[in-house]
C-alpha positions in Angstrom: 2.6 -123.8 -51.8 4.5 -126.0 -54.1 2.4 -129.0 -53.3 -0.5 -126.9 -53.7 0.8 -126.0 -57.6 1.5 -129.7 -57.6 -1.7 -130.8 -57.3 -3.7 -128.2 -59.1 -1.6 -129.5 -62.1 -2.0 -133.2 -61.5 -6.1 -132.3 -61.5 -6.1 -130.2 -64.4 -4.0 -132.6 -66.2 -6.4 -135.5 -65.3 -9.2 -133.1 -66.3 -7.9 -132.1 -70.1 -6.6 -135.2 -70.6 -10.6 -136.6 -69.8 -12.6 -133.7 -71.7 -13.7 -134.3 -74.9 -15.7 -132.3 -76.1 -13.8 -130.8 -78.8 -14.1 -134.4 -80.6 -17.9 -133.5 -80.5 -17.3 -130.0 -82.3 -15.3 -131.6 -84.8 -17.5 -134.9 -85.6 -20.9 -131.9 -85.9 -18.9 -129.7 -88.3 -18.2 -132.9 -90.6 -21.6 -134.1 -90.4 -22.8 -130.5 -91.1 -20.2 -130.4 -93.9 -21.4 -133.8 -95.9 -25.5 -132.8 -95.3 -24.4 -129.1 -97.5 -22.4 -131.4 -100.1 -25.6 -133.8 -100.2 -27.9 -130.6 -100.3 -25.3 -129.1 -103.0 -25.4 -131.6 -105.2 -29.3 -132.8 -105.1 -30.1 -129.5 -105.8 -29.6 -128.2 -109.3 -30.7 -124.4 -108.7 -27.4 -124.5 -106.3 -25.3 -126.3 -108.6 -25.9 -123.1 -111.3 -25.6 -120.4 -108.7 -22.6 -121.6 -107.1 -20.9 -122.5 -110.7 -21.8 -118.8 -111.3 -20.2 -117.2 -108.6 -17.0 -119.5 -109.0 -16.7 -118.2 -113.1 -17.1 -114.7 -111.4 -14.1 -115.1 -109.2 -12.4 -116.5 -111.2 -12.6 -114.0 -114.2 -11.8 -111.3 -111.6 -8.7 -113.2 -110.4 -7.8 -114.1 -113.9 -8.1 -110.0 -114.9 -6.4 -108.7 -111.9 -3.2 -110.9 -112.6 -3.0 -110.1 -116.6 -2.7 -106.8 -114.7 0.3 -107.5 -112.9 2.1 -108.4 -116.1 
């Protein structure tokens, strides 16, 4: 039984130390992350919407904490 656990571990070891596929997650979500920054900034209809909705937070933030005082 023991050598059983043994080996199951040696394998699974040799298995997760093999696997990656998470580096292949991580390099899409960068390469999705720089194509929205490109798209962000080449488009100036984004540019104004998003600086919109950033002002907008940031008045509410701003408002809420002069509330706190």
């Amino acid at each position: 039984m023991v050598e059983t656990l043994k080996s199951a571990q040696k394998w699974l070891s040799a298995k997760l130390r093999s696997d990656e596929s998470g580096v292949t997650i991580v390099e899409y979500a960068i390469m999705l992350v720089l194509v929205a920054v490109v798209v962000i900034i080449a488009n100036p209809a984004i540019q104004t919407a998003l600086s919109t909705l950033f002002s907008g937070v940031s008045s509410f933030i701003q408002a809420g904490a002069s509330g706190l005082s």
